[in-house]
C-alpha positions as CSV (number, residue, x, y, z in Angstrom):
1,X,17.5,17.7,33.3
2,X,15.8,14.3,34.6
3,X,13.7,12.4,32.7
4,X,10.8,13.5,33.9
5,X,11.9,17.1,32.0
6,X,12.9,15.8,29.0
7,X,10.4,16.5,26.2
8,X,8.5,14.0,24.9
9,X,9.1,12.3,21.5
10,X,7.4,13.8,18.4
11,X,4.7,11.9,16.7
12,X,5.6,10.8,13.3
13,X,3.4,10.6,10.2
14,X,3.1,6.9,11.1
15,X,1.7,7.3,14.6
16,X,-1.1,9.7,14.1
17,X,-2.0,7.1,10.9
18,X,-2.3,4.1,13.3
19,X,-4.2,6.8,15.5
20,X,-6.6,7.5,12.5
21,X,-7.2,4.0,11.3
22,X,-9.3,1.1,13.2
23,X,-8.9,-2.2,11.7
24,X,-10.5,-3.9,10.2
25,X,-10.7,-1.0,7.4
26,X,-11.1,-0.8,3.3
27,X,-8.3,0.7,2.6
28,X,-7.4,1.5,-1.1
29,X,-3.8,1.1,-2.4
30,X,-2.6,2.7,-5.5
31,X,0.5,1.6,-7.1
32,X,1.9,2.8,-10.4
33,X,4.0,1.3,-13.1
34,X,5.3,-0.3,-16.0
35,X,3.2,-1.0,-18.8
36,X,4.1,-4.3,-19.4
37,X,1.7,-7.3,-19.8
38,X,2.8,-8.7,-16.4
39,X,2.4,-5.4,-13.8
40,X,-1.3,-6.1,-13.1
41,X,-1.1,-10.2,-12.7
42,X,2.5,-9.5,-10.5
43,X,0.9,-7.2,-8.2
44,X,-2.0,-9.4,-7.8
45,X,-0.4,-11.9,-7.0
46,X,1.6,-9.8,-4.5
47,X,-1.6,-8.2,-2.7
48,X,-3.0,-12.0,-2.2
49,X,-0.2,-12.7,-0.6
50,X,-0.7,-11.0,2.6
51,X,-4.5,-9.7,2.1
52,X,-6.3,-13.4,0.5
53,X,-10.0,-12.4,0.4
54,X,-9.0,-9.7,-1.8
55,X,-11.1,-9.8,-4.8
56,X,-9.2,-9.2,-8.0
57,X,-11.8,-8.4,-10.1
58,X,-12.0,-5.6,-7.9
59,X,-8.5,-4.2,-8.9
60,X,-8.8,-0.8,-11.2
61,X,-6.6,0.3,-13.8
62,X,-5.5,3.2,-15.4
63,X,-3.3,4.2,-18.5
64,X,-1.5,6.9,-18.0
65,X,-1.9,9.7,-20.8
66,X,0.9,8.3,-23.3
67,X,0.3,5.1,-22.0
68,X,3.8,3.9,-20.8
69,X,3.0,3.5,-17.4
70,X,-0.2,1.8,-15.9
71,X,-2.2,2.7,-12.6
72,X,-3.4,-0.1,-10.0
73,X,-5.8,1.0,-7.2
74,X,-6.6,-2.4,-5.4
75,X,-8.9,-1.8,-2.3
76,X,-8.3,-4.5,0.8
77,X,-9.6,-5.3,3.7
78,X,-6.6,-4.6,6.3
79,X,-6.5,-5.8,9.4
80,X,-3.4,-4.1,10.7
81,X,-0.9,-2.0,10.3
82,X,1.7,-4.7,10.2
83,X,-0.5,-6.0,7.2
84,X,-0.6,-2.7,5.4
85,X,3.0,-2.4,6.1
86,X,4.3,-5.4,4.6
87,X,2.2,-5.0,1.4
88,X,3.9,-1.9,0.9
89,X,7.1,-3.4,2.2
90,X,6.7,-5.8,-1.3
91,X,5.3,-3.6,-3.2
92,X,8.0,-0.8,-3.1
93,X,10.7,-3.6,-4.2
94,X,8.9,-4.9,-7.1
95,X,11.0,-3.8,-9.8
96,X,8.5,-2.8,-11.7
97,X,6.4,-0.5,-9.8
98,X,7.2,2.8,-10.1
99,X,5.6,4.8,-7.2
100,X,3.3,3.1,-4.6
101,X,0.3,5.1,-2.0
């Protein structure tokens, strides 16, 4: 088999997303977490960092039913995928979020 007859490489879930999305886009993130005083300032300060005309007063939260954990959706304004990446990058090794989308 040459080449030419191999198959070609599957698309991933990544792929077909950069196919899907053309930046500039609002795109909303939703992170969960602890409920802790910190959590919302913490991840703030961490979606500034690579998006800095986000708007915090922009950022919604949510309690979740008992209250131990607290839901973030902050909405940016990416303007790539290497962006969006590296927010999630940071955001999945915050120690105190929980579960990030």
């Amino acid at each position: 088999m040459t080449s030419a007859d191999a198959p070609a490489p599957t698309e991933g879930p990544a792929d077909r997303l950069s196919e899907l999305l053309q930046f500039p886009v609002d795109f909303p993130i939703k992170i969960m977490g602890a409920r802790v005083d910190e959590f919302a300032n913490d991840i703030a300060a961490v979606i500034i960092r690579h998006a800095p005309d986000f708007d915090v007063s922009t950022l919604e939260l949510r309690s979740s039913s008992k209250g131990n954990y607290l839901g973030l959706t902050a909405t940016i304004r990416a303007t790539s995928r290497d962006q969006l990446d590296a927010i999630y990058r940071e955001l999945t090794s915050h120690p105190l979020v929980k579960v990030v989308l």
